[in-house]
The first five atom37 places (N, CA, C, CB, O) and aatype in JSON, in Angstrom:
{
  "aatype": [20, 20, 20, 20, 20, 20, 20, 20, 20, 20, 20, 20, 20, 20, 20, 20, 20, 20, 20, 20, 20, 20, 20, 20, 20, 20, 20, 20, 20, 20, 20, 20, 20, 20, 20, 20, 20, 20, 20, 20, 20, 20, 20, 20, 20, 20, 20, 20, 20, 20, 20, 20, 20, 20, 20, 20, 20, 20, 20, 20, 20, 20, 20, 20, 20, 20, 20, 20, 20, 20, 20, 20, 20, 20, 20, 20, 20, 20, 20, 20, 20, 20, 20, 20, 20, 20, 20, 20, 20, 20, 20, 20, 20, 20, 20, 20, 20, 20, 20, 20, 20, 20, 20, 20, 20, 20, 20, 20, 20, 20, 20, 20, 20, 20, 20, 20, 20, 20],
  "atom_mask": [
    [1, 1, 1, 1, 1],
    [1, 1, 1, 1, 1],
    [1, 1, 1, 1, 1],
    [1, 1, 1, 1, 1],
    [1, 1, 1, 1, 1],
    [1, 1, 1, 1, 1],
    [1, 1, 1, 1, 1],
    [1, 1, 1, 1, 1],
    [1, 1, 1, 1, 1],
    [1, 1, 1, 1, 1],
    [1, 1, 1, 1, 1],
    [1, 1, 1, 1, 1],
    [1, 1, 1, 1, 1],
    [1, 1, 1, 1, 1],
    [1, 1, 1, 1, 1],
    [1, 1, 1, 1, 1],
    [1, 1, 1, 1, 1],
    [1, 1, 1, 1, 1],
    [1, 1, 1, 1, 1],
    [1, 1, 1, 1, 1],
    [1, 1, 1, 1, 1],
    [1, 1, 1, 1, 1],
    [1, 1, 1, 1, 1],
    [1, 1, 1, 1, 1],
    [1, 1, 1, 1, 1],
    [1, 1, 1, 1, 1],
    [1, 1, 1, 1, 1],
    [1, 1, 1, 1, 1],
    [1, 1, 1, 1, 1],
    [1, 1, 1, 1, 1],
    [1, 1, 1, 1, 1],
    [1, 1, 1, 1, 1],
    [1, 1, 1, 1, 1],
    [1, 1, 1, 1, 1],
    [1, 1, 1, 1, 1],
    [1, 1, 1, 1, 1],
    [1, 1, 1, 1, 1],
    [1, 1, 1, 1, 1],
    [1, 1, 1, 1, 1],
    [1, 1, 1, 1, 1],
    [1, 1, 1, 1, 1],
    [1, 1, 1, 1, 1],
    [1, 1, 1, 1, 1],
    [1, 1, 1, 1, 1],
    [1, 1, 1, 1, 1],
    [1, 1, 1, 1, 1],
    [1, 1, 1, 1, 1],
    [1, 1, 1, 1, 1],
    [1, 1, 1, 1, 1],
    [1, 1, 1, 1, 1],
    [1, 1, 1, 1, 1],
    [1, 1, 1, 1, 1],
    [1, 1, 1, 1, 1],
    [1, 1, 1, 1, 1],
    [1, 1, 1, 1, 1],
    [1, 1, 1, 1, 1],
    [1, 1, 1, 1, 1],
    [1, 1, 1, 1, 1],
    [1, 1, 1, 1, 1],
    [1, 1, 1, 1, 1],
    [1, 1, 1, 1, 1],
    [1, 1, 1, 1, 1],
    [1, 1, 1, 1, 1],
    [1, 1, 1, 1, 1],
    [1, 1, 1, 1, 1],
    [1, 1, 1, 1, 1],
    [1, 1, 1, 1, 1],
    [1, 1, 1, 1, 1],
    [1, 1, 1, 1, 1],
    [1, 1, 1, 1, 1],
    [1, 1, 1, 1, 1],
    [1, 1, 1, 1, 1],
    [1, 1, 1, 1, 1],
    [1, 1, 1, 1, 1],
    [1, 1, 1, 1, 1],
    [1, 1, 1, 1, 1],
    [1, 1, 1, 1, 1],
    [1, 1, 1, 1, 1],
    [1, 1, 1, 1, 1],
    [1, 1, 1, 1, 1],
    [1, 1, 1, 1, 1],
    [1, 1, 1, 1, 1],
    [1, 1, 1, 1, 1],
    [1, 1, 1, 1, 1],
    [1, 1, 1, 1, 1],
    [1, 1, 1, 1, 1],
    [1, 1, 1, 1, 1],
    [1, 1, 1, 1, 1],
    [1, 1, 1, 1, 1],
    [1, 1, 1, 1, 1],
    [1, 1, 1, 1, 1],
    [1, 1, 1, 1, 1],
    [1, 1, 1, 1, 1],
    [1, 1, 1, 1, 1],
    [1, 1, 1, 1, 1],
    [1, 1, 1, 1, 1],
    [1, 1, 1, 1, 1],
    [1, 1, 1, 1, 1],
    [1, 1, 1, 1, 1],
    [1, 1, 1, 1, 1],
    [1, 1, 1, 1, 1],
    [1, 1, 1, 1, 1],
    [1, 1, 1, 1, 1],
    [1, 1, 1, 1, 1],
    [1, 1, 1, 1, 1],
    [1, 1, 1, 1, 1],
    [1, 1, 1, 1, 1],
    [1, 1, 1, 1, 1],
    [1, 1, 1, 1, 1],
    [1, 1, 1, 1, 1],
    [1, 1, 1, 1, 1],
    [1, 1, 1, 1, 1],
    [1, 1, 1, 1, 1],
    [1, 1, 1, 1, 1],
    [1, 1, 1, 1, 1],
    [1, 1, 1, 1, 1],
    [1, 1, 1, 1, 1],
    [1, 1, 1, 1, 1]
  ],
  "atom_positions": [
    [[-243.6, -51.84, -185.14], [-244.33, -51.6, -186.35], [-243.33, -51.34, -187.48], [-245.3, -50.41, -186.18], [-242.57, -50.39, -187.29]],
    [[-243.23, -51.91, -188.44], [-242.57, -51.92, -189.83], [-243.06, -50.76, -190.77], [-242.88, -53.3, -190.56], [-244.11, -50.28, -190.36]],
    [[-242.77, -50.4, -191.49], [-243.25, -49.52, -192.46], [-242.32, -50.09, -194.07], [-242.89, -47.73, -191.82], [-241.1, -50.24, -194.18]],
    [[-243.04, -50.24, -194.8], [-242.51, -50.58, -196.01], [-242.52, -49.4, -197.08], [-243.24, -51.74, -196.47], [-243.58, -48.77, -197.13]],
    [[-241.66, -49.07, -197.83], [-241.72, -48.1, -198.98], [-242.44, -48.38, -200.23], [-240.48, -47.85, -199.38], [-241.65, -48.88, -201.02]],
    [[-243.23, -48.3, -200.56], [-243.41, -49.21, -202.46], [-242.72, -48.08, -203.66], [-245.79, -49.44, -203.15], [-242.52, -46.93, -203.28]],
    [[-242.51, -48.3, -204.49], [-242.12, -47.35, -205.36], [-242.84, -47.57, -206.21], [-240.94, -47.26, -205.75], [-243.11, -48.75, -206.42]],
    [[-243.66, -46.17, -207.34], [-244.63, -46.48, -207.76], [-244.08, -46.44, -209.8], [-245.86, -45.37, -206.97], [-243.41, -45.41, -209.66]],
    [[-244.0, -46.61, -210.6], [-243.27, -46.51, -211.63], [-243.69, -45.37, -212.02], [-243.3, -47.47, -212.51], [-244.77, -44.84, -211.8]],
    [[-242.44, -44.84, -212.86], [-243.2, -43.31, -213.8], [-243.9, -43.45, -215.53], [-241.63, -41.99, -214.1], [-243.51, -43.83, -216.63]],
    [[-245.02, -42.93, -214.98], [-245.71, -43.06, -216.24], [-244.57, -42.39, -217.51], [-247.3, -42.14, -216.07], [-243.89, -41.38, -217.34]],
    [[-244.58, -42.88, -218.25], [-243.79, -42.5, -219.39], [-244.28, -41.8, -220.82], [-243.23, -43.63, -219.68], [-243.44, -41.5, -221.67]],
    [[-245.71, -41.56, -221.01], [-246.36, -40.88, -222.04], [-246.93, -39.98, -221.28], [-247.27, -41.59, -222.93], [-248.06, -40.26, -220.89]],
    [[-246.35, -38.75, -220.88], [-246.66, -37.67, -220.02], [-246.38, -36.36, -221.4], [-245.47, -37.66, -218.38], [-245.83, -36.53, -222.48]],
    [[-246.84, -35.42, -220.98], [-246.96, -34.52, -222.21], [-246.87, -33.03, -221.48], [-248.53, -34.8, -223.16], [-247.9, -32.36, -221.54]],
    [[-245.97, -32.58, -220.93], [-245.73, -31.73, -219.86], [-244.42, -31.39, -220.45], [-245.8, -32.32, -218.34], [-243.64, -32.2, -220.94]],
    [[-244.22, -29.84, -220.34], [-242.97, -29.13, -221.15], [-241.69, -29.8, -220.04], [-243.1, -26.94, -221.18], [-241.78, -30.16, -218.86]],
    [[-240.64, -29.79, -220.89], [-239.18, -30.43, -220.47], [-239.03, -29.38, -219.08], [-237.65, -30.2, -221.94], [-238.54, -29.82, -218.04]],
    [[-239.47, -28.14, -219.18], [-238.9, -27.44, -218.14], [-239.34, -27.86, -216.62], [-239.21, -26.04, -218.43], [-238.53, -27.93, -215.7]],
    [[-240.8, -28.15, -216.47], [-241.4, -28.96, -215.24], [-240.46, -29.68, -214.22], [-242.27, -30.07, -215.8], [-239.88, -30.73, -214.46]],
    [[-240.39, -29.05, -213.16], [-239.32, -30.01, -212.46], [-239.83, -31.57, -212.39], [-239.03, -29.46, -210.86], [-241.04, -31.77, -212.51]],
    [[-238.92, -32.72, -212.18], [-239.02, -33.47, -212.29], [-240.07, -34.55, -211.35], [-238.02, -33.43, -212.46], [-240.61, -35.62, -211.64]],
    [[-240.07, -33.68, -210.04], [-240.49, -34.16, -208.97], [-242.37, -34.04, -209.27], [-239.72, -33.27, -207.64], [-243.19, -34.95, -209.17]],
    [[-242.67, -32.35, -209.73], [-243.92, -32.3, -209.79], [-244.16, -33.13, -211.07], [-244.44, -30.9, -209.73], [-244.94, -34.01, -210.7]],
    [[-243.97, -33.27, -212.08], [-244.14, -34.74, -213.25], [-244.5, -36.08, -211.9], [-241.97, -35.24, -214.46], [-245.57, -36.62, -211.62]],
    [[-243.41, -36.23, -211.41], [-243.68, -37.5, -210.61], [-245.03, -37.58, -209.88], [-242.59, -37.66, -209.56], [-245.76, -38.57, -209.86]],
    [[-245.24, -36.43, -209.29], [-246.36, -36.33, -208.33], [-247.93, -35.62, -209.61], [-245.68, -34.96, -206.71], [-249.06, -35.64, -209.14]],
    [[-247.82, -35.34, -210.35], [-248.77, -35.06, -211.27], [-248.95, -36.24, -212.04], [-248.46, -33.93, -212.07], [-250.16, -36.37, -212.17]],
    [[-248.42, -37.04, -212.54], [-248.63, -38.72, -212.81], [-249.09, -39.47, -212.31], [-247.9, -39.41, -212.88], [-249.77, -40.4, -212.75]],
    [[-248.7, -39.12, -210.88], [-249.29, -40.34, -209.85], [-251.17, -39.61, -209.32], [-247.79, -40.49, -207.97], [-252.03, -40.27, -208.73]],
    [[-251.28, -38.34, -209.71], [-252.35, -38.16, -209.53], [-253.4, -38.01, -211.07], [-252.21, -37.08, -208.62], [-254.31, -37.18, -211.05]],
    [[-253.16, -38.92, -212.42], [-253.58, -39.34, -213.2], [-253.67, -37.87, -214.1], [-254.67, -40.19, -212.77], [-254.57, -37.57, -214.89]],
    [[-253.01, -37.43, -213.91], [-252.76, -35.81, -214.28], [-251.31, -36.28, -216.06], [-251.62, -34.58, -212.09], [-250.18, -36.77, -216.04]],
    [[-252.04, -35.88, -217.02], [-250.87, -36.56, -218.11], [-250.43, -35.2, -219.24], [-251.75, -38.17, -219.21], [-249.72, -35.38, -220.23]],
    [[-250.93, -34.06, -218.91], [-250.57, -33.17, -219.73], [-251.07, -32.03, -219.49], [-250.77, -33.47, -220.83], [-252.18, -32.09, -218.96]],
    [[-250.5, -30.6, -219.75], [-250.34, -29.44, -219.19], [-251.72, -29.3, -219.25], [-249.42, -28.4, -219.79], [-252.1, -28.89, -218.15]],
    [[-252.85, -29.51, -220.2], [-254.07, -29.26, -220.18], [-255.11, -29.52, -218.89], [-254.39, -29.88, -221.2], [-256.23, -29.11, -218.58]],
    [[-253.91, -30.62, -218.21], [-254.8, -31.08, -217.02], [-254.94, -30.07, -216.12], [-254.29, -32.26, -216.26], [-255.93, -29.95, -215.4]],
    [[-253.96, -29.3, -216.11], [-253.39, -27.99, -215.59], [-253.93, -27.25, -215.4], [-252.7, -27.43, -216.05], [-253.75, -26.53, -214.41]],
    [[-255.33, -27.0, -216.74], [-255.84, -25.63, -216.43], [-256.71, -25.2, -215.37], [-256.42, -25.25, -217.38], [-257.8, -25.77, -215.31]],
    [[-256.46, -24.31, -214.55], [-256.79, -23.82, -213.56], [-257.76, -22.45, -213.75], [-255.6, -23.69, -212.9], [-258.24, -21.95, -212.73]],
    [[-258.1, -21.71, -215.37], [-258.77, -20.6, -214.83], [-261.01, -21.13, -214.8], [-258.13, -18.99, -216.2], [-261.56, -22.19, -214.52]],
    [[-261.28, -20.46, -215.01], [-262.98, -20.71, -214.96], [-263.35, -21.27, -215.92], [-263.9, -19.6, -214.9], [-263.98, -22.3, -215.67]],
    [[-263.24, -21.03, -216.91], [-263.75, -22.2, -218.05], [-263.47, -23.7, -218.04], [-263.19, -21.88, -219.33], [-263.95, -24.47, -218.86]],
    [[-262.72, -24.01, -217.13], [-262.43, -25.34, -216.74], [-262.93, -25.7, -215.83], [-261.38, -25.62, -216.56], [-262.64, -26.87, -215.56]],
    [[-264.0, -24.95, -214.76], [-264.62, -25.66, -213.94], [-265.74, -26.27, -214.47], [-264.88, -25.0, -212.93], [-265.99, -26.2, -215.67]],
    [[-266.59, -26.99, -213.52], [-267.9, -27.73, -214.07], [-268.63, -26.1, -213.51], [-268.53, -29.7, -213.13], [-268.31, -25.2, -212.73]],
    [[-269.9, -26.43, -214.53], [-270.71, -24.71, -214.58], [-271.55, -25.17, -212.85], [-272.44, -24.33, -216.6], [-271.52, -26.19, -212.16]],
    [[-272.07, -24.11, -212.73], [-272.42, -24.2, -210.9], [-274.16, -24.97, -210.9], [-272.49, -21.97, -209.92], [-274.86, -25.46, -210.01]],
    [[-274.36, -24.74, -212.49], [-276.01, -25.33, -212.59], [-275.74, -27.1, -212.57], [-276.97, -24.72, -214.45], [-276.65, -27.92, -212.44]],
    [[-274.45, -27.4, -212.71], [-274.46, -29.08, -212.77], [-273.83, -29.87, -211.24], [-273.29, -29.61, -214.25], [-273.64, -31.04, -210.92]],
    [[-273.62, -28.6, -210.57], [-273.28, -29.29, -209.48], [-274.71, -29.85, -208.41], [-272.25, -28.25, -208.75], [-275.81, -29.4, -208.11]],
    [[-274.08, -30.84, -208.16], [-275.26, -31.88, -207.43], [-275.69, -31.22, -206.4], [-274.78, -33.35, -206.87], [-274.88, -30.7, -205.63]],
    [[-277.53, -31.1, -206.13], [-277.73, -29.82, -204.79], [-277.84, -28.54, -205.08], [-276.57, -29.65, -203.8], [-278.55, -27.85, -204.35]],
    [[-277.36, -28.12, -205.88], [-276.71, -26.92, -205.77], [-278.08, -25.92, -205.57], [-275.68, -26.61, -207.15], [-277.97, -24.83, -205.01]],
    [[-279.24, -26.35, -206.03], [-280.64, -25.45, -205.95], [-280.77, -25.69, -204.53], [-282.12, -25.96, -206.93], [-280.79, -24.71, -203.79]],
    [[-280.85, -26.71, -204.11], [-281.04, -26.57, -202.78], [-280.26, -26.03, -201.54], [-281.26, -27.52, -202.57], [-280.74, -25.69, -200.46]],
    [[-279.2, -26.01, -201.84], [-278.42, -25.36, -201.18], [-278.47, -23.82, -201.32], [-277.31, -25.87, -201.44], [-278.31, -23.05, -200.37]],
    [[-278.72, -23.43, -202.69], [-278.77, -21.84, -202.73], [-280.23, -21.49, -202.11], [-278.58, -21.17, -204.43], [-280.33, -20.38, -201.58]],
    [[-281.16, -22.19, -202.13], [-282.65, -21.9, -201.45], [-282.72, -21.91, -199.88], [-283.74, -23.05, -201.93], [-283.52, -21.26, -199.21]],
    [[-281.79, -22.71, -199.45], [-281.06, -23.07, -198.05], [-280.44, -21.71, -197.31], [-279.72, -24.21, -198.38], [-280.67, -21.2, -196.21]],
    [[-279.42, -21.29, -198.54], [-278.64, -19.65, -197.93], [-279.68, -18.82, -197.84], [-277.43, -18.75, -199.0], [-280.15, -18.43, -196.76]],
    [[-280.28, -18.36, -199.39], [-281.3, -17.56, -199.01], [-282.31, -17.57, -198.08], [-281.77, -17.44, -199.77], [-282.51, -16.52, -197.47]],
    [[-283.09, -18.66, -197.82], [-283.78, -18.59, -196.31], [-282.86, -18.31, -195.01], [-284.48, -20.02, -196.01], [-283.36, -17.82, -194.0]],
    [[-281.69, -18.59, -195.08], [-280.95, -18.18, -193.79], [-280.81, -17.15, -193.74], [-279.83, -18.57, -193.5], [-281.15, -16.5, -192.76]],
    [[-280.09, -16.48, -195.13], [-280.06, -14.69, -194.64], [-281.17, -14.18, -194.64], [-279.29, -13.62, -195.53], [-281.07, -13.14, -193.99]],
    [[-282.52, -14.36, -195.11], [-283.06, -13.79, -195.35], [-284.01, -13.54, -193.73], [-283.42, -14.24, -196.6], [-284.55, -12.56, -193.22]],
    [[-283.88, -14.6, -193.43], [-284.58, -14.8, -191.9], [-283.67, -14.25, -190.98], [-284.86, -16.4, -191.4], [-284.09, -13.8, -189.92]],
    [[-282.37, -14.21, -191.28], [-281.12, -13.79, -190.11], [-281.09, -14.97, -189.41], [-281.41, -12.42, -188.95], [-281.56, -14.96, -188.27]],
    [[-280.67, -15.88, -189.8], [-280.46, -17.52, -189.22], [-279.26, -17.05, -188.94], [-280.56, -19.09, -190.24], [-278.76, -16.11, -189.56]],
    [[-278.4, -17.98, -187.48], [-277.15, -18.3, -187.33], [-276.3, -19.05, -188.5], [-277.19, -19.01, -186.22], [-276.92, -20.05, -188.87]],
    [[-275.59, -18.96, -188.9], [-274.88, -19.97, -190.07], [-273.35, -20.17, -189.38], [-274.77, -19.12, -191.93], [-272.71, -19.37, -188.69]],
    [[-273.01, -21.54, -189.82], [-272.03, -22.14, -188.87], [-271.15, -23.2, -190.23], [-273.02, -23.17, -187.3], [-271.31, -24.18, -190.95]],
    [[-270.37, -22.3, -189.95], [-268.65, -22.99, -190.73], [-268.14, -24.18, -190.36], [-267.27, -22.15, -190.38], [-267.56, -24.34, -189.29]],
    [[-268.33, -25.14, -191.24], [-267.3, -26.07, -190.49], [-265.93, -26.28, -191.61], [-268.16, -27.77, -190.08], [-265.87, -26.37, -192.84]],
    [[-265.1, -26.3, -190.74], [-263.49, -25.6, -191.77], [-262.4, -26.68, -191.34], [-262.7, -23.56, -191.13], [-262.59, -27.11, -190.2]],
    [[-261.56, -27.08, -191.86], [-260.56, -27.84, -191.83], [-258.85, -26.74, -191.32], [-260.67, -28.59, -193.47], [-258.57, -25.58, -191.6]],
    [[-258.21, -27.58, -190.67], [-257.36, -26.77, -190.56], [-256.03, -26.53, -190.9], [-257.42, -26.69, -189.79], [-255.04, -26.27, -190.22]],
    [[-256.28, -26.74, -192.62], [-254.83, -27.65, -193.18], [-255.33, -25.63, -194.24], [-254.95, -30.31, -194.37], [-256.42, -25.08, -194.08]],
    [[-254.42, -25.17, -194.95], [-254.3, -24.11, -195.56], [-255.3, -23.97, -196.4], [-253.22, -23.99, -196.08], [-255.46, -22.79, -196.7]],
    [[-256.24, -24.87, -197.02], [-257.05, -24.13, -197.81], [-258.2, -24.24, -197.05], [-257.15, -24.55, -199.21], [-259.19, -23.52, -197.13]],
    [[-258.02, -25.11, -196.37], [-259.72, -25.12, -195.3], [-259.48, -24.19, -194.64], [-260.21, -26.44, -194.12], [-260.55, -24.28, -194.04]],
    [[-258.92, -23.14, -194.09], [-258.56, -21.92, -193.15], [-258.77, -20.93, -194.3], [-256.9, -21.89, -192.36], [-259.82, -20.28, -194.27]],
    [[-258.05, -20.75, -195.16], [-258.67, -19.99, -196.46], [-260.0, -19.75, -197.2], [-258.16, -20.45, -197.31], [-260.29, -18.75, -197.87]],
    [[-260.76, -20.84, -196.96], [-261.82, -21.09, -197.72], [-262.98, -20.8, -196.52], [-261.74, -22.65, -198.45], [-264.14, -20.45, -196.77]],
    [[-262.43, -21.02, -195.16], [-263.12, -20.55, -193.83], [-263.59, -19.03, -194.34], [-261.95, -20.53, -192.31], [-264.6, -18.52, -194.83]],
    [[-262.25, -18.62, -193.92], [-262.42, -16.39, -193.78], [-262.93, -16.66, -194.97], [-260.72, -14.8, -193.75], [-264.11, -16.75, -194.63]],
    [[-262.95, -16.96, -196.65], [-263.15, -16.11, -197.05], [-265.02, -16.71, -197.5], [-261.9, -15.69, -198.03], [-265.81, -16.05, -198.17]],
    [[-265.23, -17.74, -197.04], [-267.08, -17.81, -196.77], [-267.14, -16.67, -195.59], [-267.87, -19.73, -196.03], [-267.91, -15.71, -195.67]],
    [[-266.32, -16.86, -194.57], [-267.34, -15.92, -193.43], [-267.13, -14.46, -194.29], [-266.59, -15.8, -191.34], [-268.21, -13.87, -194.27]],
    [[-266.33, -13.87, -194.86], [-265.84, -12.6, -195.3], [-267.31, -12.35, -196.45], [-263.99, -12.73, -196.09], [-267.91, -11.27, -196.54]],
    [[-267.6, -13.41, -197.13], [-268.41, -13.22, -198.33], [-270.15, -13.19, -197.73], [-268.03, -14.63, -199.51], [-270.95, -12.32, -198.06]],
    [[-270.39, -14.15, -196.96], [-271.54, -14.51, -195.71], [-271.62, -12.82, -195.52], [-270.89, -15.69, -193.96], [-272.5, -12.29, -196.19]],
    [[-271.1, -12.27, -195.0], [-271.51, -11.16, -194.05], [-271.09, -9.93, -195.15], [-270.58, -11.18, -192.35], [-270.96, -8.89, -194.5]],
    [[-270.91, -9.77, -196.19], [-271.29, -8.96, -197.72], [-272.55, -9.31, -197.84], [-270.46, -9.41, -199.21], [-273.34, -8.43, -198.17]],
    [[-272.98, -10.47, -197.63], [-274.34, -10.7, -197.78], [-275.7, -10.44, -197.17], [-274.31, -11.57, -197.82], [-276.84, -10.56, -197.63]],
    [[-275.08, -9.93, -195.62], [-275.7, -9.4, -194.92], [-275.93, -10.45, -193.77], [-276.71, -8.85, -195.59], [-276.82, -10.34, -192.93]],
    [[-275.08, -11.4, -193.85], [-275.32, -12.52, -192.52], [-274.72, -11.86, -190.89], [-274.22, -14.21, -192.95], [-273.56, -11.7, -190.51]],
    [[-275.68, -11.65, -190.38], [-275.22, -11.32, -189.03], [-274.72, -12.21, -187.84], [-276.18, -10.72, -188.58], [-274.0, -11.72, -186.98]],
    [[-275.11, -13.53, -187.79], [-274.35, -14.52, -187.18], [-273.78, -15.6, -187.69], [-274.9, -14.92, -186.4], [-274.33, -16.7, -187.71]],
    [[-272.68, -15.36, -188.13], [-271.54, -16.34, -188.95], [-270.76, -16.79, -187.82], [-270.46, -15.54, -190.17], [-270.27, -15.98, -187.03]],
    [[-270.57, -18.38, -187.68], [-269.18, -18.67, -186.92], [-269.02, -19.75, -187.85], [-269.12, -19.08, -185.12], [-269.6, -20.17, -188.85]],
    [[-268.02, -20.07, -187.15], [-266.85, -21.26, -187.32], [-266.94, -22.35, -186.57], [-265.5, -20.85, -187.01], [-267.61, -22.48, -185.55]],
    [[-266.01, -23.42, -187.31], [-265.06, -24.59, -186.05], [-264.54, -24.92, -186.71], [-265.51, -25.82, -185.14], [-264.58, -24.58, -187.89]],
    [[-263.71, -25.88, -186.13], [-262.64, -26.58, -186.8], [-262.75, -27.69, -185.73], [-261.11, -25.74, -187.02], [-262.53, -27.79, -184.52]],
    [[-263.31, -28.68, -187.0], [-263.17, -30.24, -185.38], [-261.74, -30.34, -185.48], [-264.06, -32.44, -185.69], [-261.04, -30.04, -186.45]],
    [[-261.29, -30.94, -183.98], [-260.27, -31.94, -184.22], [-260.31, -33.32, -184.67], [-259.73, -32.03, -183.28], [-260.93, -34.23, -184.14]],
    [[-259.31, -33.38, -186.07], [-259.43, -34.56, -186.72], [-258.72, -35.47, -186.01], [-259.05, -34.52, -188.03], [-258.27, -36.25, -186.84]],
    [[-258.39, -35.78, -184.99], [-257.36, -36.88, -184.25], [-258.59, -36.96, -183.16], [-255.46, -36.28, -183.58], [-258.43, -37.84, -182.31]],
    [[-259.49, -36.37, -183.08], [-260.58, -36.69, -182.09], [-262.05, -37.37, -183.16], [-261.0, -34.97, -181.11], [-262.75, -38.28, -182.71]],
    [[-262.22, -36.98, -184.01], [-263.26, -37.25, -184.66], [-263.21, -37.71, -185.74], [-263.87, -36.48, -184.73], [-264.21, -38.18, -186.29]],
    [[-261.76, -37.67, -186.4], [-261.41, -38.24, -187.61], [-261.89, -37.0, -188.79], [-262.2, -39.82, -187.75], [-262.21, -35.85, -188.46]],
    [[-261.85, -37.59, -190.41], [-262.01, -36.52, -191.01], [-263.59, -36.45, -191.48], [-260.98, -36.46, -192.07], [-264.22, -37.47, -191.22]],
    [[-264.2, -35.56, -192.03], [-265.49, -34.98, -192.68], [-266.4, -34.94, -191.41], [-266.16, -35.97, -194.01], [-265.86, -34.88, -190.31]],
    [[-267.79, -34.98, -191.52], [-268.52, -34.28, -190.4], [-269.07, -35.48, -189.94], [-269.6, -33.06, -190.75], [-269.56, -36.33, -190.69]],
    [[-268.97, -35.58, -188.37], [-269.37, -36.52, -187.61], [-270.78, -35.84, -186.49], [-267.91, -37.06, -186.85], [-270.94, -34.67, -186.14]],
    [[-271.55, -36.96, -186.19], [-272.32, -36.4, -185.24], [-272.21, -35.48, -184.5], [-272.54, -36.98, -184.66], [-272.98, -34.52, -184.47]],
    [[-270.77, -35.72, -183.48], [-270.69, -34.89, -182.55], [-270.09, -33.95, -182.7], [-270.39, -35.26, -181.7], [-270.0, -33.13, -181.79]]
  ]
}
């Protein structure tokens, strides 16, 4: 089996302070990312939680679970933020008063990635 390299060119109208190491420019370009603004990371930059797709139904979904004391079941990835984002639903779940919270973590070399039947 061969493996070939491609090299991808550097965008050149990037708008990111001189100090930025060079490497994250490279890798923030290639992810269509062109200026520190893309950057921003606090809450006013998310999309508001009323425009996310579902989102009523899903909150009508929790509330009938806790409210009934349903089992609720994690499914978590096992790369650092899916392990992060695991504890801290089960941590927040059971503030809420959920009494049977678990987990899993498929194996992705058995099932591949996102949620499969089995």
């Amino acid at each position: 089996m061969s493996v070939e390299i491609h090299r991808r060119s550097v965008i050149a109208d990037l708008d990111f302070p001189e100090t930025l190491h060079p490497l994250l420019r490279r890798v923030y370009s290639q992810r269509s990312l062109r200026s520190s603004t893309d950057l921003h990371l606090d809450f006013s930059h998310l999309i508001p939680p009323e425009k996310l797709l579902g989102i009523g139904a899903a909150v009508d979904l929790l509330v009938t679970a806790l409210h009934d004391k349903k089992r609720i079941l994690i499914v978590a990835d096992f790369d650092a933020d899916g392990a992060t984002s695991c504890t801290l639903a089960i941590a927040a779940l059971r503030q809420m008063g959920a009494g049977h919270v678990d987990y899993i973590v498929p194996n992705r070399f058995e099932y591949g990635y996102g949620l499969t039947p089995e």
